[in-house]
C-alpha positions in Angstrom: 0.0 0.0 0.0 1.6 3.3 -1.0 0.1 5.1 1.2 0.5 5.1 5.0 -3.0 2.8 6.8 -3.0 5.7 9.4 -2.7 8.7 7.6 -5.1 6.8 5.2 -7.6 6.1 7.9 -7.8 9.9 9.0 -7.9 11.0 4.8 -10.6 8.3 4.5 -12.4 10.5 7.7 -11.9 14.1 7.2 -13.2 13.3 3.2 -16.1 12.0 3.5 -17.4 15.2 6.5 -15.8 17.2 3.6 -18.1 15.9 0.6 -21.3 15.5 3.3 -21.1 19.1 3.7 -22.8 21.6 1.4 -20.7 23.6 -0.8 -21.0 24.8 -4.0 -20.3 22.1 -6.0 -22.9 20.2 -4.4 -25.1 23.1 -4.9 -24.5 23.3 -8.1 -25.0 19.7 -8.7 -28.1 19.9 -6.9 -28.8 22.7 -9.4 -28.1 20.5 -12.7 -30.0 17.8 -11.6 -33.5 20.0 -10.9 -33.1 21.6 -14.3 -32.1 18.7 -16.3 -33.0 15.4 -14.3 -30.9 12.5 -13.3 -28.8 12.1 -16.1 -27.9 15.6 -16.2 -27.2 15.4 -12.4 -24.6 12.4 -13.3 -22.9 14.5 -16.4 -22.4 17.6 -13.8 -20.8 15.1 -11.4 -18.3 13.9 -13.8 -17.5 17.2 -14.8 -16.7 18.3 -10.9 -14.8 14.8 -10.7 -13.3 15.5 -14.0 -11.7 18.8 -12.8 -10.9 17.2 -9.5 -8.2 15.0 -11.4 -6.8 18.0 -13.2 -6.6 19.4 -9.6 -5.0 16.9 -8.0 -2.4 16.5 -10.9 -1.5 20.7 -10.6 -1.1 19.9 -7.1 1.4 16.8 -7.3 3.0 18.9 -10.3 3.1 21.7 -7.6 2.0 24.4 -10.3 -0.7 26.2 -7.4 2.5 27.7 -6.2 2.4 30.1 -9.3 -0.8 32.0 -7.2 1.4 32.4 -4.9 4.3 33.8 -7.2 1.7 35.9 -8.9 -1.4 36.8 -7.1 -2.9 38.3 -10.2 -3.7 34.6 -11.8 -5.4 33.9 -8.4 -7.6 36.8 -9.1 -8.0 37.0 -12.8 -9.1 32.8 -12.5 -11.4 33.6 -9.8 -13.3 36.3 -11.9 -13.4 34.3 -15.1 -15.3 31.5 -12.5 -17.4 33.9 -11.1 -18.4 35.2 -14.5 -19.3 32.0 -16.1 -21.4 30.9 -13.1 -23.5 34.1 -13.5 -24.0 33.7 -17.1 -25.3 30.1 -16.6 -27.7 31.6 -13.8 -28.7 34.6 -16.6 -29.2 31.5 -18.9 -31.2 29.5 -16.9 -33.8 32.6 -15.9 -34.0 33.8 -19.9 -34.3 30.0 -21.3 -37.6 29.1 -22.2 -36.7 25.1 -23.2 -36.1 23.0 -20.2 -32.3 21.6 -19.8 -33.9 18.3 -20.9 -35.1 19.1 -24.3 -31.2 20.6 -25.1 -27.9 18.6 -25.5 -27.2 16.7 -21.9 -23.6 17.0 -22.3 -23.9 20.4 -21.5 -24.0 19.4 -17.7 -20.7 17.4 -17.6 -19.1 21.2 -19.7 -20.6 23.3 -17.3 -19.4 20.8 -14.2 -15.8 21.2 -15.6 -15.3 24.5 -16.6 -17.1 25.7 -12.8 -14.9 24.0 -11.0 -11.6 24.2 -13.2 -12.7 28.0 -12.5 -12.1 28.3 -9.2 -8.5 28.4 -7.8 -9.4 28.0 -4.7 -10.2 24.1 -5.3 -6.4 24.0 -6.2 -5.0 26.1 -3.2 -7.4 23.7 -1.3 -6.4 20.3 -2.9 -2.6 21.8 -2.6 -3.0 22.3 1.0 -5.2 19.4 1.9 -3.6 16.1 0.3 -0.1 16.7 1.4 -1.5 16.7 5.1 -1.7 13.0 4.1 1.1 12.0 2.4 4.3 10.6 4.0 7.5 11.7 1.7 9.3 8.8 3.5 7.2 6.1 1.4 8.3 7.5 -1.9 6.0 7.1 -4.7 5.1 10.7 -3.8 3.0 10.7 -7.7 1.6 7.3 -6.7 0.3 8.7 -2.9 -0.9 11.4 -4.6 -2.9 9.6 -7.5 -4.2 7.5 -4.4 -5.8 10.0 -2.7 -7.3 11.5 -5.6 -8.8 8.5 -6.8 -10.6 8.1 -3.5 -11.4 12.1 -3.6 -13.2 11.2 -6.8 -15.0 8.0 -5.7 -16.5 9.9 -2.7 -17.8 12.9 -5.1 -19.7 10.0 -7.2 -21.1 8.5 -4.3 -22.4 11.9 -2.2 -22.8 14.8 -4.9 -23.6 12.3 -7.8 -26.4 10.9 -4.9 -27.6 14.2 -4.9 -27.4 14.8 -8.9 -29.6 11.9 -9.2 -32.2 12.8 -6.6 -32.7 16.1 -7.5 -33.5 14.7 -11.3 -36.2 13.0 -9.8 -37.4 15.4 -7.3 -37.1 18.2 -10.8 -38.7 15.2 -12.4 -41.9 15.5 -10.5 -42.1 18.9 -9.9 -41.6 19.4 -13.7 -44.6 17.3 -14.2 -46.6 19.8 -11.7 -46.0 22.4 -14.5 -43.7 24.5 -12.4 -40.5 23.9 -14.3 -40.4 27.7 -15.0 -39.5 27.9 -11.2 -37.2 25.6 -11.2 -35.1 27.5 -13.9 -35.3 30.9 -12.5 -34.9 29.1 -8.8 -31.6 27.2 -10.2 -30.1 30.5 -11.8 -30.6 32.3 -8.5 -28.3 29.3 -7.2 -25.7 30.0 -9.9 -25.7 33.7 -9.4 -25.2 33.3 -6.1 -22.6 31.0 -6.4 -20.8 33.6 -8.6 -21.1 36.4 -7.1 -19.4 34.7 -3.5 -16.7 33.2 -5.4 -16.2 36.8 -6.8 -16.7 38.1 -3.6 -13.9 36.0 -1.6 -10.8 36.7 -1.2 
């Protein structure tokens, strides 16, 4: 095992209260799924997970150090996320189709792009997952890949949960004619989103 049982044991912990607390990814999961059922609840996971990889890769490669060598990426990134996330909320009040009746894959783009969008996911995953790994072992790549794999099996398993039940919950509501609701209720969720990733520092 590359990676040491104890400091496993305590990753394994402090991961999954992580993922079972509300954050904007879930939220924004949540969010995918009411507009665009299970399916698009699944896509919007991937994407998240997707990004999640790319994160945990910058981290091992050590590139989040360049926010710290130039604070203006940090800033520039954050703005670019905070921007998209309000456009999909502008989207989703304006569009008259539901998320259904347009291209699912969509969700899993949108899932990507949000989360590759914030830098603070990679100062996070760059300050969280060496907490865990034990330079002593070697492997350093293989610990890391490790953790990340779990990281990405536990974002299937809570937020793609919550993808899929908040298809079916949009599902049924959808069929109670309110689906204009839904849209205008899930781009207040992406606005909001945006503007408190703009609005942290």
């Amino acid at each position: 095992m590359p990676v040491d049982q104890h400091l496993l044991l305590a990753f394994l912990v402090t991961t999954a209260i992580a993922m079972v607390t509300p954050g904007p990814d879930m939220l924004f999961i949540l969010g995918c799924g009411m507009r665009g059922g299970p399916k698009a609840g699944l896509l919007a996971t991937a994407g998240v997970a997707t990004s999640e990889a790319i994160h945990v890769a910058v981290a091992a490669a050590g590139l989040a150090a360049l926010f710290a060598a130039v604070p203006v990426a940090f800033t520039v990134v954050r703005v670019a996320g905070a921007a998209y996330l309000v456009y999909l909320g502008v989207q989703a009040i304006r569009n008259r189709k539901p998320l259904v009746e347009r291209k699912s894959d969509r969700a899993y783009l949108s899932g990507l792009l949000t989360n590759l969008l914030n830098p603070k996911m990679v100062t996070f995953t760059i300050a969280f997952l060496p907490q865990f790994i034990d330079p002593a072992r070697g492997h350093v790549w293989l610990q890391f890949a490790v953790l990340g794999a779990i990281m990405i099996v536990f974002e299937f398993l809570v937020d793609g949960t919550v993808g899929v039940l908040a298809g079916r919950v949009g599902g049924w509501v959808r069929r109670e004619k309110n689906q204009r609701r839904i849209e205008v209720a899930t781009g207040g969720i992406f606005i909001g989103l945006g503007i408190k990733l703009a609005a942290d520092r």
